[in-house]
N, C-alpha and C positions, 0 to 999 in steps of 0.2 A: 504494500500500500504506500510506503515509505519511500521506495526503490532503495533500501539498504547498501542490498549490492549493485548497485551501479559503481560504489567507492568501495565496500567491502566484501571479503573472501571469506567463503565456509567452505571448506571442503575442496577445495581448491578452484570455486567457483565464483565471481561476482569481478571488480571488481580490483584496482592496485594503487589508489589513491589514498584510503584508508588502513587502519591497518586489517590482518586477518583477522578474525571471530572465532576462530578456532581452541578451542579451551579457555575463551574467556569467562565462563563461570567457576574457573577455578582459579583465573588470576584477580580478581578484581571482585570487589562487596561489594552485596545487591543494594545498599544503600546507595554509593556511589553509582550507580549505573543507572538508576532510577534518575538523581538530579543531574546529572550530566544527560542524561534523554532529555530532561525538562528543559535544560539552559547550558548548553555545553561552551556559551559566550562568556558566563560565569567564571566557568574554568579555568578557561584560555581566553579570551578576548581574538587574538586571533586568528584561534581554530576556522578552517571551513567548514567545520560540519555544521550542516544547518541546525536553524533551531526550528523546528516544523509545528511549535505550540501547539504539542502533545497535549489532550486532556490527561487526568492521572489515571483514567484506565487504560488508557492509549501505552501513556508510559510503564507504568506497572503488567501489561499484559506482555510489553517487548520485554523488562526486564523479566521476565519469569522466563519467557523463552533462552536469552540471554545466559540463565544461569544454568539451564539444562543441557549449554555446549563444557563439557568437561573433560 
């Protein structure tokens, strides 16, 4: 919905702008990965990753996907 992979890789597919998603739920807390979907400008100020003003089940539905790449 997002086009994630347009910038990022699972599995060795999407994407080489961002980094891979590949075991990301085992490098990174689901708290962190929640607010940085919300405001990733927050973060970094000047990240490209969009900020696509996620509602919180927007956000909270990627982060759970998110945490199930291990």
């Amino acid at each position: 919905k997002f086009g994630c992979q347009a910038c990022h890789q699972i599995n060795l597919k999407g994407g080489y702008v961002g980094p891979a998603l590949d075991k990301v739920g085992a490098r990174l807390k689901q708290g962190w990965i929640f607010s940085w979907l919300k405001n990733p400008q927050a973060f970094k100020p000047e990240s490209i990753e969009p900020n696509n003003n996620l509602t919180d089940e927007e956000a909270e539905a990627l982060t759970a996907y998110l945490m199930t790449l291990k």
